[in-house]
C-alpha positions as CSV (number, residue, x, y, z in Angstrom):
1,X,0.0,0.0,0.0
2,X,2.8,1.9,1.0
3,X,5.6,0.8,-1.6
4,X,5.5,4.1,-4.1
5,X,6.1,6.6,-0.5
6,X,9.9,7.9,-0.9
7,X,12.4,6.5,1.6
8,X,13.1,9.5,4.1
9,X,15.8,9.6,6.2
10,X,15.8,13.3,7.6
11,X,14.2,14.0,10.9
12,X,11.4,16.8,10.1
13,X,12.0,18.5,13.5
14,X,15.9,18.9,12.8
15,X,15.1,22.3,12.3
16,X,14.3,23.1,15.8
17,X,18.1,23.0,17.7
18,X,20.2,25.6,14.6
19,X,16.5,27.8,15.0
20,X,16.7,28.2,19.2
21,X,20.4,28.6,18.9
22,X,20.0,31.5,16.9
23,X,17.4,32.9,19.1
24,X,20.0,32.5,22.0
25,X,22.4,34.4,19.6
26,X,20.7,37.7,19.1
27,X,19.6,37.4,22.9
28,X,16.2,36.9,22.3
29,X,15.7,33.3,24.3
30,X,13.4,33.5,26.9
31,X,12.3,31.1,29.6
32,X,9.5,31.2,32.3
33,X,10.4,31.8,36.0
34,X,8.4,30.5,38.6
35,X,7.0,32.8,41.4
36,X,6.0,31.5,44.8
37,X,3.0,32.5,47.3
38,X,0.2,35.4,46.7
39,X,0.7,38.4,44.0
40,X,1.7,41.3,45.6
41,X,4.5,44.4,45.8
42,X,7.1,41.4,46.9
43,X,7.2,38.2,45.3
44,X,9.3,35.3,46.1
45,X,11.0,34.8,43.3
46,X,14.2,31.6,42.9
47,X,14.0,31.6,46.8
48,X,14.5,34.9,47.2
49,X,12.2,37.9,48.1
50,X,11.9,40.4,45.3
51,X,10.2,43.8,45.4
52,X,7.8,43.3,42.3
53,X,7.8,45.9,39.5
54,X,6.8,43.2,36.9
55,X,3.1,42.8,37.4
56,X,0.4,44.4,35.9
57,X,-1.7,43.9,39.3
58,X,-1.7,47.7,39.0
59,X,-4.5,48.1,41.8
60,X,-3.4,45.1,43.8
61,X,-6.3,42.7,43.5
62,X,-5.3,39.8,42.3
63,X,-4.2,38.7,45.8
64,X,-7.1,40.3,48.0
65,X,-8.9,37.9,50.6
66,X,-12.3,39.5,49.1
67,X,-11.5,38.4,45.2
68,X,-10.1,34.7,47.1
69,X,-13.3,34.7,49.1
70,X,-15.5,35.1,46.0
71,X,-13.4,33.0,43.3
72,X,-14.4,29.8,46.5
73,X,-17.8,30.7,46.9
74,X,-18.6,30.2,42.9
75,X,-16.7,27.3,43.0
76,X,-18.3,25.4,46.3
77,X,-21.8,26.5,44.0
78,X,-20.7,26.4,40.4
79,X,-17.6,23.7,40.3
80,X,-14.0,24.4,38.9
81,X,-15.0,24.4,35.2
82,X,-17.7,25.9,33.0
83,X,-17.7,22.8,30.6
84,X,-18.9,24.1,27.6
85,X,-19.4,26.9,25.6
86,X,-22.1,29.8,26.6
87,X,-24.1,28.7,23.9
88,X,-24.4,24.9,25.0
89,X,-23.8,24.3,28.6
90,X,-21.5,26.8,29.9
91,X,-23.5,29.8,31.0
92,X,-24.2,30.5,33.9
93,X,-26.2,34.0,35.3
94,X,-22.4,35.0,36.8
95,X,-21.4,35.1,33.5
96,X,-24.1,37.8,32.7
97,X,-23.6,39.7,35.8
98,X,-20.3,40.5,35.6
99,X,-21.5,41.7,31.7
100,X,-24.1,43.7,33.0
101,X,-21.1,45.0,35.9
102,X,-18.9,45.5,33.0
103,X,-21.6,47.8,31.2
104,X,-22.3,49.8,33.8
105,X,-18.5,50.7,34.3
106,X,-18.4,51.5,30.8
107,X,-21.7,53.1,30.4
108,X,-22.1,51.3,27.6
109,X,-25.4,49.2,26.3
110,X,-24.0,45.7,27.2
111,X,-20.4,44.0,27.2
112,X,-20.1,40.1,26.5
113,X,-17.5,38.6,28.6
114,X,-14.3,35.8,26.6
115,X,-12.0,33.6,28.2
116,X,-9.3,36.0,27.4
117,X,-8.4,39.1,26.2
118,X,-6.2,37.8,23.6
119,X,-9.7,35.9,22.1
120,X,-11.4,38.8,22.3
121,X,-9.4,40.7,20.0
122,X,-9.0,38.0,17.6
123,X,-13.2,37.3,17.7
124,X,-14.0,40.6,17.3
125,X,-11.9,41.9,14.7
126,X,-12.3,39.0,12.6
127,X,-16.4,39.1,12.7
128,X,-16.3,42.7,12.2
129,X,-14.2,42.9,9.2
130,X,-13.3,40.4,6.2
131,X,-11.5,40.0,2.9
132,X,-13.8,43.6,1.6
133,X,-12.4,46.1,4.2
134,X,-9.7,47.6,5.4
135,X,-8.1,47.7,9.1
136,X,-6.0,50.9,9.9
137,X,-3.8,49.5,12.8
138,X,-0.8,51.7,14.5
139,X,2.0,50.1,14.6
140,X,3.1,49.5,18.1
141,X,-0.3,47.4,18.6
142,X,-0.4,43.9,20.8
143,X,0.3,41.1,19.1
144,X,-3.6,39.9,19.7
145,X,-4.8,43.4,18.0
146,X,-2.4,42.1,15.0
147,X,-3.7,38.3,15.0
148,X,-7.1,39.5,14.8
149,X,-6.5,41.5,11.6
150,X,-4.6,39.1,9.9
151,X,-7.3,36.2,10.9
152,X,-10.0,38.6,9.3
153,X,-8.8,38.7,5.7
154,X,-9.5,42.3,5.3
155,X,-6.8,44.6,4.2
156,X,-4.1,45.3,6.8
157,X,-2.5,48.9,6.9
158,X,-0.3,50.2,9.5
159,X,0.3,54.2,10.1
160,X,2.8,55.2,12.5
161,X,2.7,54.7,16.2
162,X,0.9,57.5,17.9
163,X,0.1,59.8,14.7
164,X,-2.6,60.9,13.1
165,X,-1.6,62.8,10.3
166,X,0.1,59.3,9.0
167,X,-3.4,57.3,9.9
168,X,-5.0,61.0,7.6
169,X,-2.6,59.7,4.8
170,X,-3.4,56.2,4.7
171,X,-7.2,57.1,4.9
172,X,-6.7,58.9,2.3
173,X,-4.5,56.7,0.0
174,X,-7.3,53.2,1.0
175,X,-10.7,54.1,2.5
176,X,-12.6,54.7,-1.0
177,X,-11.3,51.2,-2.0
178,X,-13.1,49.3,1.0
179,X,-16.8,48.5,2.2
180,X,-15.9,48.7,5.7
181,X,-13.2,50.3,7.7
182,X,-11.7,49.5,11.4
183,X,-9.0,51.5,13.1
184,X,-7.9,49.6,15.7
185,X,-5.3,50.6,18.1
186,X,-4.0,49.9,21.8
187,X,-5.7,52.8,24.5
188,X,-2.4,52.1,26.4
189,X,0.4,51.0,25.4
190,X,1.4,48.1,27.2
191,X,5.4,47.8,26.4
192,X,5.6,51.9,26.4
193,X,3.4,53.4,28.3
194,X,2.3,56.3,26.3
195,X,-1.7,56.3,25.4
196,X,-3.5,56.8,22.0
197,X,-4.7,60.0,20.7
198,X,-8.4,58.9,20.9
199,X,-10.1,62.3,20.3
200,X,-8.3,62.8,17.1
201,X,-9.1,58.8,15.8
202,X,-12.7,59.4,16.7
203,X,-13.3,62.9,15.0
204,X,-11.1,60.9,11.6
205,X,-12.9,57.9,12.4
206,X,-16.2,60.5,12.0
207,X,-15.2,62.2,8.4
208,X,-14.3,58.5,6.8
209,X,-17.4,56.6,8.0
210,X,-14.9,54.3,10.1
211,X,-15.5,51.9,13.4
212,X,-13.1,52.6,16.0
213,X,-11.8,49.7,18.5
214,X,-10.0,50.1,21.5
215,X,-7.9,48.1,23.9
216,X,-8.3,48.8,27.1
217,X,-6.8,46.1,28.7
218,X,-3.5,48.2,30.4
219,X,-6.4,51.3,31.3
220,X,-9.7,49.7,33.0
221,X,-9.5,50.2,36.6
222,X,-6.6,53.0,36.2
223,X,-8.1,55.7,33.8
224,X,-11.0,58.1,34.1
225,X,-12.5,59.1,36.9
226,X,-14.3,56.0,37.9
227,X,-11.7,53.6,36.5
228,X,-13.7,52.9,32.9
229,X,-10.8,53.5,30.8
230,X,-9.4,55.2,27.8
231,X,-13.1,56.9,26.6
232,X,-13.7,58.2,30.1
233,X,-10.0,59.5,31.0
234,X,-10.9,61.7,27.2
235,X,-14.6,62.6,27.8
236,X,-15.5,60.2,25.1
237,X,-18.4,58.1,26.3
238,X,-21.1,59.4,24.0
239,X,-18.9,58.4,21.2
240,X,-19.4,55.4,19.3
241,X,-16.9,53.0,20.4
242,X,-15.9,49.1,20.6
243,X,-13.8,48.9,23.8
244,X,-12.1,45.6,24.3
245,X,-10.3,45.0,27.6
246,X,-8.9,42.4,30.1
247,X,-10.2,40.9,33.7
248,X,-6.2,40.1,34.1
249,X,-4.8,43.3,34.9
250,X,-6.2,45.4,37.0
251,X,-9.4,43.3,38.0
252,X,-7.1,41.0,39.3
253,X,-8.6,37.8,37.5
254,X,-8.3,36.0,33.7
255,X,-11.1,37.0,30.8
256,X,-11.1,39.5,28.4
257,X,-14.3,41.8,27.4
258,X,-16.0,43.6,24.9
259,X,-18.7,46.4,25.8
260,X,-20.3,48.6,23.4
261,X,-23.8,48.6,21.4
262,X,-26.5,46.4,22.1
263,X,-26.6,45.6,18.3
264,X,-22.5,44.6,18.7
265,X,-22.8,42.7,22.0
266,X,-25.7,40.4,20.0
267,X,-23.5,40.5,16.9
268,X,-20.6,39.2,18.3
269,X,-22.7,36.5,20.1
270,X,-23.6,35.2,16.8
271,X,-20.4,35.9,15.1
272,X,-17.3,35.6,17.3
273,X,-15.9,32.1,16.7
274,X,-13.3,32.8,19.4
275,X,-16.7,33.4,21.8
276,X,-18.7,31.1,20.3
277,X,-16.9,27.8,20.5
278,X,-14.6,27.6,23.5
279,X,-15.4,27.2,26.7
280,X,-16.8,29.6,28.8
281,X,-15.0,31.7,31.9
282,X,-14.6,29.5,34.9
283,X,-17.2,30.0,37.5
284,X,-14.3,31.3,40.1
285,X,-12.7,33.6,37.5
286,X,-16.2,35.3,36.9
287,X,-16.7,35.5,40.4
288,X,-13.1,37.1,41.0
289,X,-13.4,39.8,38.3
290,X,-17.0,40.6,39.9
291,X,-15.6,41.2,43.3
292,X,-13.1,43.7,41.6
293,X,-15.2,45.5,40.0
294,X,-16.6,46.2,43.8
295,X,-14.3,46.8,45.1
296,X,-13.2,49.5,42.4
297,X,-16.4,51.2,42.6
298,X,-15.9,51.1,47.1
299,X,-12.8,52.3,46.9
300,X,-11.5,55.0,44.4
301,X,-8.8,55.6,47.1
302,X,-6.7,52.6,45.4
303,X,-6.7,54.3,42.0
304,X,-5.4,57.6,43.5
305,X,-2.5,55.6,45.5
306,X,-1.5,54.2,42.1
307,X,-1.0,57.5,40.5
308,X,1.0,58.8,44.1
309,X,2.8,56.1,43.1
310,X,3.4,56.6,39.9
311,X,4.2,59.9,40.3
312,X,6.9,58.9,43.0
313,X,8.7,56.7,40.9
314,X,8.8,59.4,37.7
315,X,10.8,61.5,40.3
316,X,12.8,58.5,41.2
317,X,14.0,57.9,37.7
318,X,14.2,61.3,36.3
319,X,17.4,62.0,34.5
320,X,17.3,58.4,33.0
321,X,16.1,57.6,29.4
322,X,12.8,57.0,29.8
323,X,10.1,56.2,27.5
324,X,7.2,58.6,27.4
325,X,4.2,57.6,29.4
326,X,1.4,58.3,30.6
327,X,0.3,55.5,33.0
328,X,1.9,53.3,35.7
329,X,4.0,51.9,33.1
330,X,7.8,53.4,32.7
331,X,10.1,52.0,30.9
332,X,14.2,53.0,30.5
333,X,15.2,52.6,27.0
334,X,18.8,51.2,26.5
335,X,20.3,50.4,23.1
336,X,20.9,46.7,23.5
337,X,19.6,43.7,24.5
338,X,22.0,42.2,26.6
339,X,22.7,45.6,28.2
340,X,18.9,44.9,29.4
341,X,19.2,41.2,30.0
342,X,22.7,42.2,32.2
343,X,20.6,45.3,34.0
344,X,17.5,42.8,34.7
345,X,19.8,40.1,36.3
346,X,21.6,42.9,38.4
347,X,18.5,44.5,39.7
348,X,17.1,40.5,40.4
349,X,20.2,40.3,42.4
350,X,19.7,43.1,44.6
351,X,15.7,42.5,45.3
352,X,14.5,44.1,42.6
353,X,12.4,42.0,39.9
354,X,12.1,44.5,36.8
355,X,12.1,43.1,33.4
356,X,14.0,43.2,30.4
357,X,11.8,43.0,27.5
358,X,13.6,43.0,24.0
359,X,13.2,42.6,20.6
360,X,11.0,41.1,18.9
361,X,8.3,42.1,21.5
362,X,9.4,45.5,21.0
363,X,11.5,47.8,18.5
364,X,14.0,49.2,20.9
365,X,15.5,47.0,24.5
366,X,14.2,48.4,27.9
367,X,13.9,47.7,31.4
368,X,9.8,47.8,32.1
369,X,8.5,49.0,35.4
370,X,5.1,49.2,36.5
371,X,3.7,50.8,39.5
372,X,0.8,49.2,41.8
373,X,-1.3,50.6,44.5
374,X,0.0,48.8,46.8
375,X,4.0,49.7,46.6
376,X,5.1,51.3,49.5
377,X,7.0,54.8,49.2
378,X,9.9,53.2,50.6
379,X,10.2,50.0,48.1
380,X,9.8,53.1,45.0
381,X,12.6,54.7,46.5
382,X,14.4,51.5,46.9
383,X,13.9,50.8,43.3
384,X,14.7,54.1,41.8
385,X,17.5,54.5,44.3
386,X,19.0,51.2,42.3
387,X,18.3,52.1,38.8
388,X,19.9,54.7,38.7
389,X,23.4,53.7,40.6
390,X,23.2,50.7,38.4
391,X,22.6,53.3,34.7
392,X,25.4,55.1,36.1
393,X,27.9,52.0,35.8
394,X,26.7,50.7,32.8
């Protein structure tokens, strides 16, 4: 049966060793590193306690008793797993009142909750738009943002990070030639810092008939007033908007969200494969993001610690080449990657856990810090104290 198949020798996977030694080459290998014990402002990290500037806990939630309390309760009542998709067996009337929750933080119609933020970019872009239209995307977006687009079909053009006379031009030089168009952009950007100029997308997005979607995942709980994000920090709720977000970050739990229209909630219910069939949000994870979402409404105090914070460390690290930014993330530039790889292992050695994050992730090698709530005055000055004795040497 077999007899005309060509003798083969090779092993397929051969490949695999020469590819990871050149990733270890250009000092882009990376490797996981196991933290022990409760998220927090110290970690214990290799055995050793670490003051923790690598989460994006930003408000301090994912370890609070109340957020424990609640992820046990749904699972005493609901189980451990939601085993199946929303639309078969895996719904449950959490599920819809941590939408509803969601919503109301938004002041939006309705929000429909995914299993993760990364599905909920690539569901909605990809039911929104096909192989007819046209997605305007800056540059510096997430890679989930990026997925989405190219999963959709439609046309993908970036403009320059951040500007919108280049997203002007590109309107310009594609828009008559689609049915629909999407300009899809991070709110904050999660490797900089820096935020997107949302009035100026909206009021293009306005003159060239064009839907607008937002990440939010790095700004719900931080920006605006009550915590709802990019639209609310720019006084633009009334605006028509898709805002897509995280329960990872600072909600302290796993999920990702979309809230918008009525008309787009029930779209993407019926569209959305990456909604539609996988498994819904655990019962505890629901209940988690729930409790946060409490908890950020009770206590606004949190936010305003975070900017204090954030603040502090500005002033710590001023005189250092910093990224611009905007939020509680900072970043100091440096032109290689194993000057950041060296500067991340002597900061780890000292008690400070503050990564390096390189190329391909991003264009340019940096150390990333972000801020939380919770950081005392004294562990910022520790840190910032650090950094820069340790730039100095460099």
């Amino acid at each position: 049966m077999h007899d005309s198949l060509p003798a083969r020798h090779n092993d397929p996977y051969d490949w695999l060793p020469p590819a990871l030694e050149t990733i270890r080459r250009a000092h882009w290998h990376r490797s996981v590193q196991p933290l022990q014990g409760r998220p927090g402002p110290r970690v214990h990290l290799n055995g050793r306690t670490q003051i923790n500037f690598a989460s994006n806990d930003y408000l301090g939630l994912a370890g609070d008793e109340r957020l424990v309390q609640a992820a046990i309760a749904a699972t005493q009542e609901f189980g451990t797993g939601s085993t199946g998709s929303r639309l078969l067996s895996g719904h449950r009337e959490l599920h819809r009142e941590l939408e509803r929750a969601l919503a109301e933080l938004k002041q939006t119609d309705d929000a429909i909750v995914f299993s993760s933020g990364y599905l909920a970019n690539l569901g909605t872009i990809a039911a929104l738009v096909g192989p007819r239209d046209l997605i305007l995307s800056d540059q510096y977006n997430h890679s989930s943002l990026q997925a989405g687009a190219r999963l959709s079909g439609a046309t993908l053009v970036s403009y320059r990070h951040g500007d919108p006379a280049d997203l002007t031009a590109r309107l310009q030089e594609h828009r008559d030639r689609a049915r629909r168009c999407l300009i899809a952009t991070d709110s904050v950007f999660s490797m900089d810092g820096d935020l997107c100029p949302l009035p100026d997308i909206l009021e293009l997005a306005d003159a060239w008939d064009c839907m607008v979607a937002i990440d939010d995942a790095h700004a719900t709980g931080i920006l605006g007033t009550t915590g709802a994000g990019c639209a609310e920090h720019f006084g633009c709720r009334d605006r028509p908007l898709i805002q897509i977000g995280t329960l990872s970050k600072a909600l302290g739990s796993l999920g990702g969200y979309v809230a918008g229209s009525a008309a787009l909630v029930d779209f993407l219910r019926n569209r959305a494969s990456s909604w539609i069939y996988t498994t819904a949000l655990s019962p505890a994870d629901a209940a988690a993001a729930l409790a946060a979402l409490y908890v950020l409404r009770a206590e606004p105090q949190r936010r305003d610690r975070l900017w204090q914070n954030t603040a502090c460390l500005a002033r710590e690290l001023h005189g250092l080449d910093m990224l611009p930014s905007e939020s509680p993330i900072r970043c100091i530039r440096l032109a290689r990657a194993e000057t950041a790889l060296a500067l991340a292992r002597d900061l780890q050695a000292a008690g400070i856990f503050a990564p390096a994050i390189r190329p391909p992730t991003v264009p340019t090698s940096r150390i990333r810090l972000s801020v939380m709530a919770t950081h005392t005055p004294e562990q910022i000055s520790q840190a910032g104290t650090l950094l820069r004795k340790l730039c100095a040497g460099s």
